[in-house]
N, C-alpha and C positions, 0 to 999 in steps of 0.2 A: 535531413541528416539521418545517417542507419548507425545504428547500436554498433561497438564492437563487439563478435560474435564470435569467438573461435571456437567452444566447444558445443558438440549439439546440445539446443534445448527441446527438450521431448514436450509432445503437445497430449493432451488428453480432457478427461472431465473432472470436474471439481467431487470433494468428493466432501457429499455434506454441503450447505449454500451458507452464504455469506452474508447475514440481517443488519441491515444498517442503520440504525436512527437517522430519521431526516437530517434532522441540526447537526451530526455528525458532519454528513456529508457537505452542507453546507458551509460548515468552521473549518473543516480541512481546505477548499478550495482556495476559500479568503487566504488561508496560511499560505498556499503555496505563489500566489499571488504576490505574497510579501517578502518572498526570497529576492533582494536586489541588491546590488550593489553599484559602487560607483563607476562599473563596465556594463552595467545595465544588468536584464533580470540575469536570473539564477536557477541552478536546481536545486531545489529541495524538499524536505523531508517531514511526514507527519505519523507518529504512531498513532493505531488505534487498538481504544484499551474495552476489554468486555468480559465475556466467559465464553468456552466453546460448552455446550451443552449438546456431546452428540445424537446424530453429526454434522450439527450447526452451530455455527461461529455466530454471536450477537454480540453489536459492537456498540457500545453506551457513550461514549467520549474519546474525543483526540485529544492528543499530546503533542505538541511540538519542542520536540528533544535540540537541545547544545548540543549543534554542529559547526560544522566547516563546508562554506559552499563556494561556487565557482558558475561559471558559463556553462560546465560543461561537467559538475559533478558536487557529489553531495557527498558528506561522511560523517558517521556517527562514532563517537569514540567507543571502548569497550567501558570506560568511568559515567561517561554521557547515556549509555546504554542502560546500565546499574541504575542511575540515580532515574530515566523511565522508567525502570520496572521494580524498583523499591515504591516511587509514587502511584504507579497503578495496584502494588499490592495493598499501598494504604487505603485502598478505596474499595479493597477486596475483590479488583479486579486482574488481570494479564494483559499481557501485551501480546495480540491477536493477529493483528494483520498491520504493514508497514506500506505508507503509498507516500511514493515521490514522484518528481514530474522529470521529465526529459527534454532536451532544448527543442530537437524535432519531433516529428509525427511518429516514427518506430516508437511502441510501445512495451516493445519482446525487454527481456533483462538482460543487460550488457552480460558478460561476465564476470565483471566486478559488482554489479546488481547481487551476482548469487552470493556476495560474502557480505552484504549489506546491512544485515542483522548476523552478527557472530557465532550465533549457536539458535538456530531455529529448530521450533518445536514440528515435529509432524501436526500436520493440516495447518498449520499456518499458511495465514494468506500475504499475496504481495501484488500493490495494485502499482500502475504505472499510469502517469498521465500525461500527454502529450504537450509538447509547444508552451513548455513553462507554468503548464496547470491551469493555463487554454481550452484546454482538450475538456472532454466527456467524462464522465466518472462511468459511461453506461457503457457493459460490454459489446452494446449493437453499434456505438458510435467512435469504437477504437481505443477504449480504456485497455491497459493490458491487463489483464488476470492470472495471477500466478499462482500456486501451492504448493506447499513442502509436502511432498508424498514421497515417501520410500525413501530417506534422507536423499533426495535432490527437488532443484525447485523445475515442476511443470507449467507450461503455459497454458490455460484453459481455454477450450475453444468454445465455439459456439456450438450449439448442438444437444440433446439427452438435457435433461432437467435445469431449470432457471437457477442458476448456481449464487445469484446475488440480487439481493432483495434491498428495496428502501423503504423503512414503514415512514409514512408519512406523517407530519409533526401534528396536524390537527384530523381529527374523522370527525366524519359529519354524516349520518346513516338517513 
C-alpha cells in the first residue's frame, strides 16, 4: 500500500540525533500492536516524551494519547493533544518526537501525516512504522524518519551521521 502523496516531501539529514531509551522503544512497539479493532488491526499512535538538549533529542517515555483509529488512519484530537503535553510537562518533560504505524510498507508521511501533531516545534521528530507496527523502528530496516526543519516536515535519509540512537536497557562493560 503507498501513502497518499501529493505535495513533495523534501529528503535531507537529521539534524542533531534522536536517543532513545531501550524500554522506550520497546513500550511503543507493544502499543502499536494493540491498535485493533473489530475490522482487525489499525493505525496508530504513540508520543514520545523527553528533552531536546541541543542538537539531541532524548527521549525517556511514551505516551499513548486519546485517539481515533481506523484501517487505514490514526488522529489525535487538538484536546487529546493538550492533555499529552500538560502530562509530559508534569514530568518536566515535552513532547519530542510522534511515531505511528502505517497499514503497508511506505514509511514516507502521507500528507495528512504532516498535520498529525498541530503545531510542531522545530527539530521535532516523526517516526513512521510499517505494516501496523510490524516493521522495524531501525532506519537501515525501513522505519521512516521524519523532522521539522525549517517549518516543514523532512524525510531523513540514510547517509552523513547516525541520526538515531538506542541506549540499551542494561550495560555490561
Amino acid at each position: 500500500m503507498t501513502v497518499l502523496r501529493r505535495k513533495p516531501l523534501p529528503t535531507g539529514h537529521a539534524r542533531g540525533r534522536l536517543v532513545v531509551a531501550r524500554h522506550v522503544v520497546d513500550s511503543t512497539m507493544l502499543a502499536l500492536h494493540g491498535f485493533v479493532g473489530p475490522d482487525g488491526r489499525h493505525e496508530g499512535v504513540v508520543f514520545w516524551l523527553g528533552r531536546i538538549v541541543l542538537p539531541d533529542t532524548y527521549v525517556l517515555s511514551a505516551l499513548i494519547p486519546e485517539c481515533t483509529h481506523g484501517p487505514q488512519f490514526v488522529s489525535v484530537s487538538p484536546a487529546a493533544l493538550g492533555t499529552a503535553a500538560r502530562t509530559a510537562r508534569g514530568l518536566r518533560l515535552s513532547l519530542v518526537c510522534q511515531v505511528h504505524s502505517h497499514p503497508g510498507a511506505d514509511t514516507r508521511h502521507s500528507d495528512g501525516d504532516d498535520t498529525i501533531v498541530p503545531l510542531p516545534s522545530e527539530g521535532m521528530f516523526s517516526l513512521v512504522v510499517g505494516l501496523y507496527g510490524e516493521g522495524s523502528l531501525s532506519l537501515e530496516e525501513g522505519v521512516g524518519l521524519h523532522q521539522f526543519q525549517d517549518r516543514r516536515w523532512v524525510q531523513i535519509t540514510p547517509g552523513g551521521p547516525q541520526p538515531m540512537f538506542f541506549v540499551p536497557a542494561l550495560l555490561v562493560p
